[in-house]
Steps between C-alpha positions, in 0.01 A plus 500: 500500500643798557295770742460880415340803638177619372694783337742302305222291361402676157122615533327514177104669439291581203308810448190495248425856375190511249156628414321208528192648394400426106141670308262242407746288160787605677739187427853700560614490826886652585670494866856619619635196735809641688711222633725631830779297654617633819742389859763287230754773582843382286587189707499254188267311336296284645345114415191404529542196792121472673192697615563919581516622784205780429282529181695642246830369632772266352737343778856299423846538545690779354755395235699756272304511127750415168593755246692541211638755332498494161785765349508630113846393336445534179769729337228832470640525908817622368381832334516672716845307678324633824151275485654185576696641779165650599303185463777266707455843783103439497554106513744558807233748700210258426748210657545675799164568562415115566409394828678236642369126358394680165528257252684655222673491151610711232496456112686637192285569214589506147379279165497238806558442873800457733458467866694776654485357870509276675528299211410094482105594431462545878384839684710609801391593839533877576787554787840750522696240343291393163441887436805601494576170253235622318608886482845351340363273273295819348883614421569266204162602357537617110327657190486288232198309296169528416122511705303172511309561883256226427886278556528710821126468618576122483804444674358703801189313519741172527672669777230622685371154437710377785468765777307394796321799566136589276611807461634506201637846288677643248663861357602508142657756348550557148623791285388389128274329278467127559617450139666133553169281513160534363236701705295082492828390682513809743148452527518061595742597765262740657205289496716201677634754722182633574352417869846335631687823603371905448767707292564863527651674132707802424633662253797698510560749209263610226567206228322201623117365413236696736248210454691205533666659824126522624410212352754294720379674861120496338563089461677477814306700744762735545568868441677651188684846505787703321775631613588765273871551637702198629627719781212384652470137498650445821193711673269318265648189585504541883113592470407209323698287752310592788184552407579102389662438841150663605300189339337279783278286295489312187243356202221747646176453299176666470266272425155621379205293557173591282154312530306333176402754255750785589846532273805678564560777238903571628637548806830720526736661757471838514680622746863558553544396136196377230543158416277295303421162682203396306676228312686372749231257671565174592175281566476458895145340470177522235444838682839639638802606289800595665737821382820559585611792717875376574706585787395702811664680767302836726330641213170570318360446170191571303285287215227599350269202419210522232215252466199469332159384690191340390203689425300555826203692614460811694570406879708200391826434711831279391878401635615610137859375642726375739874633524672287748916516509661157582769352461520163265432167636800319461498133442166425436422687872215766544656875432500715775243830488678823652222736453198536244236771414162456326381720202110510454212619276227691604188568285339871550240717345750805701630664200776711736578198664544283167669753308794575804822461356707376765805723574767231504348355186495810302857578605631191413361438186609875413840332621456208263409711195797759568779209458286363191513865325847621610618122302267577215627876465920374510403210208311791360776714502772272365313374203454894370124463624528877657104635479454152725787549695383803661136429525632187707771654740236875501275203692783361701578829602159597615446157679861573695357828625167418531634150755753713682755248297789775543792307391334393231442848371817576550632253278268591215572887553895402372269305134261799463430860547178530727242754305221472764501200754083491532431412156815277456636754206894466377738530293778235448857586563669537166864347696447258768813332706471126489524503852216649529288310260585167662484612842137596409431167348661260727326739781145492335290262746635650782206612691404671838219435711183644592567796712281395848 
């Protein structure tokens, strides 16, 4: 096995924030588990081969990660004649960005899928000479056709299939409605997809589907995001690239263990982006469920985890949960614990200390509700719903100030006129650019974090 430094070994903790304290009936208990992973720097990802080095730590040889790059080619990329050239541009800047070893491949996607390169359902391996293959092959790419990305989703999980790294990625881009299969089909290929490789989605222009371009990073543990003008895809692009270049670990999980008599109400991530993980539990034991958290390289994440306790009496102490991140046993082996953190119940008769809100709990869920009414307010808005639509984004707007959410505000300053920020009090915008409107939406669980 291959030896490392301490600080190339990712080092991952867990942080339990909470008021542990409940009045005498209390049943509701809420915590904010931040999950850090630290010392991966972007060296490659990394297998699981034996026991860390330090607590927290995952050892193994380097080896490059996979992607693939999944390109729009549908005949919308020729209006403007200047978004395909754009796209091919972006695809080029992203190719150069792989490290050497990089696993890699490209698609063309229109009603279906054509491997772009290297061709022969294989990936290539990242070096001067396949690059530059790969930067002309992107030359004979053409409008033409119609959008079916469930076909494209499927052909890249083949090809990622065979890579030999766990890291496992892709970037889609579209620019219209996925009007070529049924949303069930769309939806099938997402849910097989789902847990083999992460996928980050974009769309370019202002005429594709908001919520199926979320939809596909929501499903895939990736990020979604518009780019409004194609000029800059290849910035985009090059972003994406290394913050995937920046992934050291794969198939991440939090599992949450709870004792008899407590059940889990949701747990989320709430922090860069929210995602709901709730119903994404697999069964690790009677007690344990396990919930996907994807791909990791030096970063930090929050989730906010709700249960509900037994009734207890005044003076009463419980573990109300267990948070523990590991990595999946493999093969019928035990899976490996990186770090865990313990959530407990406390009964008082204190009525300060029961009734403490704590801070990173209130801001999050103030984060939670803000993405829930700034999506309520946009539906709102488009079905002729107005009176709702500006009770809903007035909140939103209040939350954003109130949170210190700035580019969030900003964004809903270009959908209404601010009256009074305090009370949450607008007026809609009687014209509103679609760029604006969709940058809002596909932007809307964006969140910051508590302010230390």
């Amino acid at each position: 096995m291959a030896v490392f430094s301490k600080s190339q070994v990712p080092q991952f903790s867990v942080e339990v924030y909470q008021n542990e304290f409940l009045p005498e009936g209390g049943r509701e208990v809420n915590a904010i588990v931040t999950v850090t992973s630290t010392g991966g720097g972007t060296t490659g990802a990394r297998q699981l081969t034996g026991a860390s080095a330090a607590p927290g730590a995952i050892p193994g040889p380097a080896s490059g990660g996979a992607v693939v790059i999944m390109v729009d080619c549908s005949g919308s990329m020729d209006y403007p004649p200047t978004k395909m050239r754009n796209a091919r541009d972006a695809t080029s800047a992203a190719i150069d960005t792989l490290r050497d070893g990089v696993e890699f491949a490209v698609v063309a996607g229109t009603h279906q899928a054509a491997e772009v390169y290297p061709g022969g359902g294989r990936l290539a391996s990242a070096d001067a000479h396949t690059r530059a293959e790969a930067r002309q092959a992107l030359r004979r790419l053409t409008a033409g056709g119609g959008t079916a990305i469930g076909t494209w989703l499927r052909l890249s999980d083949r090809l990622l299939a065979t890579a030999h790294s766990g890291i496992r990625h892709g970037i889609l881009l579209t620019d219209g409605r996925n009007e070529h299969e049924t949303p069930e089909e769309l939806g099938s290929a997402l849910s097989d997809a789902a847990g083999r490789f992460t996928c980050d989605a974009r769309g370019v222009g202002t005429d594709w589907e908001v919520k199926e371009v979320t939809g596909i990073a929501s499903a895939l543990l990736g990020t979604a995001d518009i780019v409004a003008d194609p000029a800059h895809l290849a910035d985009d692009f090059t972003g994406m690239m290394e913050k995937a270049m920046g992934k050291e670990i794969a198939d991440v999980a939090l599992r949450l263990w709870t004792p008899v008599g407590v059940e889990i109400k949701f747990i989320k991530q709430v922090a860069p982006t929210v995602e709901e993980l709730t119903g994404r539990r697999t069964e690790a034991n009677p007690r344990a469920g396990d919930y996907p958290t994807g791909s990791w390289g030096d970063e930090s994440r929050d989730y906010h985890v709700c249960v509900e306790v037994p009734h207890a009496s005044i003076g009463q102490e419980m573990l109300a949960a267990r948070a523990s991140l590991i990595i999946p046993a493999v093969d019928g082996g035990t899976p490996q614990v990186l770090s865990q953190g313990l959530v407990r119940a406390v009964w008082t008769d204190d009525m300060a200390a029961s009734t403490s809100i704590n801070p990173q709990v209130a801001h999050y869920t103030g984060q939670a509700e803000l993405a829930q009414v700034i999506q309520q307010g946009l539906d709102a808005r488009k079905s002729g719903d107005f009176d709702d639509a500006t009770a809903k984004l007035g909140r939103a707007v209040q939350l954003a100030a109130a949170s210190g959410n700035e580019d969030t505000a900003k964004l809903l300053s270009k959908v209404v006129d601010v009256v009074d920020v305090a009370t949450g009090t607008v007026r809609l915008k009687a014209k509103v650019a679609d760029a604006d409107e969709m940058t809002l939406e596909t932007r809307s669980t964006k969140t910051v974090r508590v302010k230390k």
